[in-house]
N, C-alpha and C positions, 0 to 999 in steps of 0.2 A: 568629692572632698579629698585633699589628700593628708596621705597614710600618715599616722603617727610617727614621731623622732622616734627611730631605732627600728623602726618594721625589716629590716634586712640592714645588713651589713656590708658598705663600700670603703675599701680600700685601695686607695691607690699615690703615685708617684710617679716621677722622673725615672727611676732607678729600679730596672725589672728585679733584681733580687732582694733588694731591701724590699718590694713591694711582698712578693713569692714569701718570703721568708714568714713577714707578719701574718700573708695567710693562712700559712700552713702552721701557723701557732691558732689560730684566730678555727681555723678547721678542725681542730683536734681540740680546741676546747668542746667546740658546739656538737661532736660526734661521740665525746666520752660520754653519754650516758644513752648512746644509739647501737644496739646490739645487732640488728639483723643488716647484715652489712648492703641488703638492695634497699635498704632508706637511705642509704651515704650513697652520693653521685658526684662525681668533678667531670664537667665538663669542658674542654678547649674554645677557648676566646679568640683565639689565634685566630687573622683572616688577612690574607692577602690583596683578595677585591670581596664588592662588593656580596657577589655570588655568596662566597664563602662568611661573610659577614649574617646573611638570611640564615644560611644551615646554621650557625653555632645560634642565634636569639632562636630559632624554630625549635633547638634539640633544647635548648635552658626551656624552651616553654612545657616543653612536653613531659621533662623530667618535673616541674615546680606542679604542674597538674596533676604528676599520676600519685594515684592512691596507694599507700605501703599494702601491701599484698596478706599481714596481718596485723594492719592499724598501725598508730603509733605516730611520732613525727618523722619526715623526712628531712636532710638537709644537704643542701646541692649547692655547687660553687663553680661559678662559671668564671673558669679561672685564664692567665695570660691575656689578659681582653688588652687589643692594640687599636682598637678599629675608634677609641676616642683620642687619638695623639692628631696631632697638624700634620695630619701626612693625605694623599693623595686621597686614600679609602678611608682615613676620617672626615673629608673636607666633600666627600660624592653626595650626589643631590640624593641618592638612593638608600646611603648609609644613614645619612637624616632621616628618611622617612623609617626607617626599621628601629633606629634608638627609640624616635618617638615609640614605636610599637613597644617595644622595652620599656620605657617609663611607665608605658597604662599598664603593664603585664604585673612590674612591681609596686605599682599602686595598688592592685588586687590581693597581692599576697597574703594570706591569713599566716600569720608567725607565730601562731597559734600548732597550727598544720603542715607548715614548712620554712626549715630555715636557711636563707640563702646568704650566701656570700658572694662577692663579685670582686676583684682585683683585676685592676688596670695599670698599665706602666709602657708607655709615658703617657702621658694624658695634656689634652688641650683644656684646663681649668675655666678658659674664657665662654666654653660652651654652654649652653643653658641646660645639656641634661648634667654635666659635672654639678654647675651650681643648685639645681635642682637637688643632687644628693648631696651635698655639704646641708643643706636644710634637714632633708626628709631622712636619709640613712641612720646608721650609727658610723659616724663616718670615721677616716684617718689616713692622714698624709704622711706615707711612709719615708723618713729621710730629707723631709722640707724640702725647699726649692736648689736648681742644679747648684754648683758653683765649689769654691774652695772654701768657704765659710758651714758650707753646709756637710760636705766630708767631713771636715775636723769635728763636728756637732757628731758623727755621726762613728768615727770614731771614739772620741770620748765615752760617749754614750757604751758602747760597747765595755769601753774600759770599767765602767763606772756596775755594768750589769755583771761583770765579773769579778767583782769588790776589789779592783787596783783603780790608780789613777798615772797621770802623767807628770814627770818633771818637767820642770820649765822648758821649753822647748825642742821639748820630745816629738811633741805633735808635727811641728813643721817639720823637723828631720823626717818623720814616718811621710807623708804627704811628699817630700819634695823627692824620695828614694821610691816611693811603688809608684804616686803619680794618682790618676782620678778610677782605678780600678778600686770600686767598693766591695766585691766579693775577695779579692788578695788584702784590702786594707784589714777586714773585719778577722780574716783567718792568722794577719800577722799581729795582731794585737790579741788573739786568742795564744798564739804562738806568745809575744812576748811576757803575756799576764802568765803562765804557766813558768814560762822561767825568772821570773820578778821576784816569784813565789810571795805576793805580799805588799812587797813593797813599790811604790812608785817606779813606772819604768824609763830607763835614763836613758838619755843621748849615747850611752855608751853601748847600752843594749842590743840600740836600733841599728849604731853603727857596726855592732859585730856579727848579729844573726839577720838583719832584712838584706835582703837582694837588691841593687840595682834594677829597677825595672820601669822607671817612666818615663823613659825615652823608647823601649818596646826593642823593636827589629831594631831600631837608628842606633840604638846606646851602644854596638859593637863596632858599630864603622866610626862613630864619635869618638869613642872611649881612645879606640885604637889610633886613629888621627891625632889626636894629642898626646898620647905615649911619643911622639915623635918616630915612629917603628915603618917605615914605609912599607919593607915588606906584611908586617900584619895588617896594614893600612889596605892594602891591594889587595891581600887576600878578603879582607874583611867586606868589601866592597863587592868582589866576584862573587862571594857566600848571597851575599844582599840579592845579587843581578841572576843569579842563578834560580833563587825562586821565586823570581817574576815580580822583585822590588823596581821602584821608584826611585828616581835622582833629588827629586824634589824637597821628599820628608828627610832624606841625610841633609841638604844643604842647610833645611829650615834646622837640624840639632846641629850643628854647626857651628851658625851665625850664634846661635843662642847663647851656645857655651863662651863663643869668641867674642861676645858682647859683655858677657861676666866674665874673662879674662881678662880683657880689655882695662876694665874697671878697676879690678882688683892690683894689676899690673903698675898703673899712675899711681895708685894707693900705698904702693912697697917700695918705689922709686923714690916718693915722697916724704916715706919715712912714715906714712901714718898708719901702718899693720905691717904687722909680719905673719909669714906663715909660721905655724907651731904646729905641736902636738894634734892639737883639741883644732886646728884648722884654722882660721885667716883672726887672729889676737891683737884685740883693738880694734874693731871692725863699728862695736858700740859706739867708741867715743868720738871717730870719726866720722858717724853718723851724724851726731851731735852737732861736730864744728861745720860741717856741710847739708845739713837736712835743708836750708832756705835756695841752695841750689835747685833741690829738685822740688819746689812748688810743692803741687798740689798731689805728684808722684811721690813725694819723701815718703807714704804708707804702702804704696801701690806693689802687690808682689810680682816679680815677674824681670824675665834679664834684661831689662832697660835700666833697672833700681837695683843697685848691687848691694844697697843697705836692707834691702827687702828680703834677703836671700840668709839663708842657713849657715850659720858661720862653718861650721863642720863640713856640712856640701859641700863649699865654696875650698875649703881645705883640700878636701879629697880633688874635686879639680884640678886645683893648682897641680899638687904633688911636691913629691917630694923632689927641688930642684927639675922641673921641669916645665916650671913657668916662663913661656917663653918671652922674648923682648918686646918692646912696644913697636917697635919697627915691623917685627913679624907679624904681632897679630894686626896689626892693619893690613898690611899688605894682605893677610887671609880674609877681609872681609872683601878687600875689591874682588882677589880670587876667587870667591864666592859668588861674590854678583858679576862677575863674566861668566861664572861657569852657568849661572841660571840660566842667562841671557843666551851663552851657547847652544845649550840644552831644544830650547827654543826651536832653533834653527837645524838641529840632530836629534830631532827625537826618537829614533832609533839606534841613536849611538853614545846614549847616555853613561852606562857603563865605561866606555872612553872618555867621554868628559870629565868623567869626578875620576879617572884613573890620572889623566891629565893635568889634573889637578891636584891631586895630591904629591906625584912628581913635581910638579911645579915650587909646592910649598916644603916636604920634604927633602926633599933631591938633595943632592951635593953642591951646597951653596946657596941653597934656597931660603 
C-alpha cells in the first residue's frame, strides 16, 4: 500500500538554487528540535553516471535505516539529486531500475522514526517516479516552470517576502538588465529592497544600482561595438579571444541589439519616439498605432518586437546621440551574416573575422 500524503518531503525544480534554497529552509526547520547532531545527515544526490547514481540511493538507504545511537528521530536529506533531469544518467535503463529501488525504500519509511527530505533540480516531471511524489510526498515546486514568466513570479515573490513591491515596470527593467540568472536576480532585489527602504522599487532604482549583465562575456564586445569606438571594439574582442571565447555568441548579441536598433531607428525617423531622459518617449503610443503589424507577436518579448522591450533598455541602447543611420545598421546585419558565414569557413580565425568586421563597419567611412 502506499505511504501516506506527506511521509517524506520532495522538493524539486528547474532552478538548482531556488530548489537548495527551499531546502535548506525546509532542513532547518525539521532539524530544530534535533540536538544530537549524528541524527542530522545530508547526503550528495550528485551523480555523473550511473555507478555513482547506486552509491548516493545505497549511502540515503543506509543513513534512513541506521538507528540514532541514543534514540530519538533522525532526519536525512539526500540533497542536489540530478540523476531525475532528461539527461543521459536520468534517461539509463540502470538509473530506472535504482529510482524504482528508491520509491520501495521511501515507501517504508516510518516518519515516525525518520525524516527525510529529497531535493531535485532539474527534474524530468514526465516521469513516473516525479509523479509518483506529487501524490505521495509533501511535495513543492520550487520556482514553477522555466521561462520569463516564471522569473518575474519569482522575483516578485521575493520582493513581496521582504515587505516591498514593484513599480510599474520595474520588473522588466530588473529582468531585461541581469537576464535568466536567478541567484543575481534574488540578491539584487535583496539589494534594491534595502535601499527602497519601504517603498516600491522604481525604474530609477534598477537603472542606477543593477549592473548590465545579460548578455554575460558578449555585453562588452556589444556594448563597445556600438559606442562606435573601434579601437575599444578590438580590444574588446581580443579580451573575448584571449580566454578561449567564441565568435558565434558576439554575433548572436549583435544581430540582437541591431535588430532593436533597427526598429527603433524607422520609429525617430518617422517622428513616432524620441530618445529622452527616461529612454525611447512615446514608445506606448506607437505601439498602439502599429500593434496589428505585428499579429500574433504584438505581446511577444524579444528583439524581433521592439514594442515588447523596456523603454528605458531601449534608451540606454540608443544613447545619447549615438544611434546610428538606417543605412548603417543594415549594412551591419549583412556584415553580420557574412562574417557568420565566413566563420564557417575559418574556424580558426575567428578572432580575425569579427576583427574584420568591425573595421568593416567602423573604419573610416564605414
Amino acid at each position: 500500500m502506499p505511504p501516506p500524503p506527506g511521509k517524506f518531503t520532495f522538493i524539486c525544480g528547474q532552478d538548482d538554487y531556488l530548489v537548495g534554497r527551499l531546502g535548506q529552509e525546509r532542513y532547518a526547520e525539521a532539524t530544530a528540535g534535533v540536538d544530537d547532531e549524528f541524527a542530522r545527515e545530508v547526503i550528495s544526490g550528485f551523480a555523473a553516471n550511473v555507478d555513482e547514481v547506486e552509491t548516493a540511493i545505497n549511502r540515503f538507504r543506509e543513513a534512513v535505516q541506521t538507528v540514532p545511537m541514543f534514540g530519538g528521530r533522525r532526519v536525512v536529506w539526500l540533497k542536489d539529486v540530478n540523476f531525475l533531469a532528461d539527461t543521459v544518467t536520468g534517461k539509463a535503463a540502470g538509473t530506472a531500475v535504482l529510482v524504482e529501488d528508491l520509491q520501495r525504500l521511501l515507501e517504508s519509511v516510518d516518519p515516525e522514526a525518520v525524516g527525510v527530505l529529497i531535493t531535485a533540480a532539474p527534474i524530468d516531471r514526465r516521469r513516473a517516479f516525479a509523479k509518483w511524489c506529487e501524490k505521495h510526498a509533501d511535495f513543492a515546486l520550487a520556482g514553477g516552470e522555466p521561462g520569463e514568466d516564471a522569473l518575474a513570479g519569482v522575483v516578485q515573490a521575493e520582493a513581496r517576502a521582504l515587505g516591498t513591491s514593484f513599480a510599474p515596470g520595474a520588473v522588466d527593467l530588473l529582468l531585461a538588465k541581469v537576464g535568466a540568472n536567478t541567484r543575481l536576480l534574488v540578491e539584487e532585489v535583496r539589494k534594491l529592497a534595502a535601499y527602497a527602504a519601504g517603498r516600491p522599487i522604481a525604474e530609477d532604482d534598477i537603472a542606477e544600482l543593477t549592473p548590465d549583465t545579460a548578455e554575460g562575456e558578449f555585453f562588452e564586445s556589444a556594448e563597445a561595438f556600438f559606442s562606435g569606438s573601434l579601437p575599444r571594439t578590438i580590444d574588446a574582442l581580443h579580451r573575448h579571444f584571449f580566454n578561449g571565447g567564441d565568435a558565434r555568441p558576439i554575433i548572436a548579441a549583435l544581430q540582437n541589439r541591431n535588430r532593436a536598433l533597427l526598429q527603433v531607428r524607422t520609429l525617430v525617423d518617422a517622428g513616432e519616439v524620441r530618445v529622452g531622459p527616461r529612454g525611447i518617449e512615446g514608445l506606448a503610443a506607437a505601439a498602439a498605432a502599429y500593434r496589428g503589424r505585428y499579429a500574433e507577436a504584438a505581446g511577444e518579448k524579444s528583439s524581433y518586437n521592439v514594442f515588447s522591450q523596456n523603454a528605458w533598455y531601449l534608451g540606454k541602447l540608443v544613447g545619447a546621440g549615438k544611434l546610428p543611420s538606417l543605412r548603417r545598421l543594415i549594412d551591419n546585419q549583412r556584415e553580420f551574416l557574412a562574417a557568420f558565414e565566413e566563420i564557417i569557413g575559418r574556424p580558426r580565425e575567428q578572432e580575425e573575422v569579427l576583427r574584420d568586421l568591425a573595421v568593416r563597419c567602423l573604419g573610416a567611412g564605414g
